[in-house]
N, C-alpha and C positions, 0 to 999 in steps of 0.2 A: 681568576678575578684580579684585577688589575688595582694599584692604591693610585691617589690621584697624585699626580707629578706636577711637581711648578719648575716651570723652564722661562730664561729672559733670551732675548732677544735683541739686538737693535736692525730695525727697521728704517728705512728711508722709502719716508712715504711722498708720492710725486706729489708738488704743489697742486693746489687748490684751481682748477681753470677758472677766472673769469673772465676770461676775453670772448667777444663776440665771434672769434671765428670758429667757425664749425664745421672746417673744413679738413681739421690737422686730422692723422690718420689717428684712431684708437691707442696702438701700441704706445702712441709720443703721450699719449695720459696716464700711463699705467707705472708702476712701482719699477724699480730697473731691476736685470734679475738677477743681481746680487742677492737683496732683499730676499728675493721668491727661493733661491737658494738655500738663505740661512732660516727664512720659515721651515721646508722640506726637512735641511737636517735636524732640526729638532722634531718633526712630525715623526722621522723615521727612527730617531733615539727612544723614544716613549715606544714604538710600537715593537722594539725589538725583543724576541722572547725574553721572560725574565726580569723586563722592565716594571721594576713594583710590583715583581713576584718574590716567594719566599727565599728567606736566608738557608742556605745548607746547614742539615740540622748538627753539626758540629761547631756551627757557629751559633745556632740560636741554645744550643744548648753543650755550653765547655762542662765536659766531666773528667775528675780525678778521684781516685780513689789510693788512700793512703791508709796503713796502719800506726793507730794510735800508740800499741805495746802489744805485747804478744798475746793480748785478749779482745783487742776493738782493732776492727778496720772503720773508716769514714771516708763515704759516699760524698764526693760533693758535686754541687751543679749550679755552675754562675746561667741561668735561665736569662735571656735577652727580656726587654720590655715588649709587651703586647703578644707573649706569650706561655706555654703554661705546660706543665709535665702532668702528667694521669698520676695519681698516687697510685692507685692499684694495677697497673701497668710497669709500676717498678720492683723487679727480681731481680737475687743474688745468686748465683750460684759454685760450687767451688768445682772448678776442674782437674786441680793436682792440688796433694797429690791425694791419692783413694785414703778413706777412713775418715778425711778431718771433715766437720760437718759446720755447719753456720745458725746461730740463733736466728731469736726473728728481728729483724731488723726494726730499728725505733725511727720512726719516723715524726715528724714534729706536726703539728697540728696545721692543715690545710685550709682551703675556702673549699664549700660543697655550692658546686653549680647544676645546672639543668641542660648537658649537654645534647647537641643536636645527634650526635654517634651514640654516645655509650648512656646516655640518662642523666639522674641524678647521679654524681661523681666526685670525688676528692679529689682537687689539685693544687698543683704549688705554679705559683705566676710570677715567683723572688726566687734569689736564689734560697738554695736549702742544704743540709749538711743530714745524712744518715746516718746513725752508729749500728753496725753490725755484729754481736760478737763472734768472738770465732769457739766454739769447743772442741774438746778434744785436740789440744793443741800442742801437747806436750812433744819438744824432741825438734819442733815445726822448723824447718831453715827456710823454705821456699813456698808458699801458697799462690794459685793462679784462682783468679774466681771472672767467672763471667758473670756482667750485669745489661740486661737488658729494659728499656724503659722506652716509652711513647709520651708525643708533645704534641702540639698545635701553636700554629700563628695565629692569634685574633685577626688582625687586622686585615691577613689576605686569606684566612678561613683555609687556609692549608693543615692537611690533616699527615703528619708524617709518620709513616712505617714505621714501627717496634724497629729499634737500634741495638746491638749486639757490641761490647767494647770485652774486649778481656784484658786484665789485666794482673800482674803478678809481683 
């Protein structure tokens, strides 16, 4: 699906004939093809893939995740305008090292919409900030946790794949 593009132009459009003869060949009435050029390259810029398609989802959706103290990490995500993260679509998990384990993450209160994929659904369409705590944390130098989470763009109804970030 394509969002609607506004492009300018300048045109030089051929004067107006009103003389009686009607003899001059067609081409001597028409636009010069400069004009018909610079209409073209704007036909073919809109038509290009990707034109008023979606943003690559590490742009519609920047994630960091930071620890608070040696008991909160926080999850954040500056979410782009005109679209929206799946609340239950967002997992933590720890990859290094074996033993330390993660609470349940807190997440802040959402809007519940009626979506087209998954139903009735909690999402965040602002950004949002998680607190996860960590347990079992005693002795801890290094933790790696991987998060995975899924979004959509309103606007061009782009539905993007579960995203994988690890981070340590």
């Amino acid at each position: 699906m394509l969002c609607p593009q506004k492009k300018t132009a300048k045109l030089q459009l051929a004067a107006l004939d009103n003389t009686t003869d009607k003899t001059a060949p067609p081409a001597a009435k028409t636009a010069p093809p400069a004009a018909d050029a610079t209409l073209t390259n704007i036909i073919k810029q809109a038509q290009k893939p990707g034109a008023g398609g979606a943003m690559p989802v590490d742009q519609a959706f920047v994630f960091e995740l930071s620890a608070i103290d040696k008991g909160m990490l926080n999850a954040h995500w500056i979410i782009q305008p005109e679209h929206h993260l799946y609340r239950p679509k967002i997992q933590f998990t720890v990859k290094e090292p074996q033993g330390v384990t993660l609470g349940a993450p807190i997440f802040p209160t959402g809007k519940i919409v009626d979506d087209e994929y998954f139903g009735k659904i909690e999402v965040y369409g602002e950004d949002i900030d998680v607190k996860i705590p960590i347990l079992q944390s005693t002795g801890l130098k290094k933790l790696v946790v991987e998060t995975e989470y899924q979004g959509c763009a309103d606007s061009t109804g782009v539905c993007y794949p579960p995203s994988n970030k690890v981070r340590s």
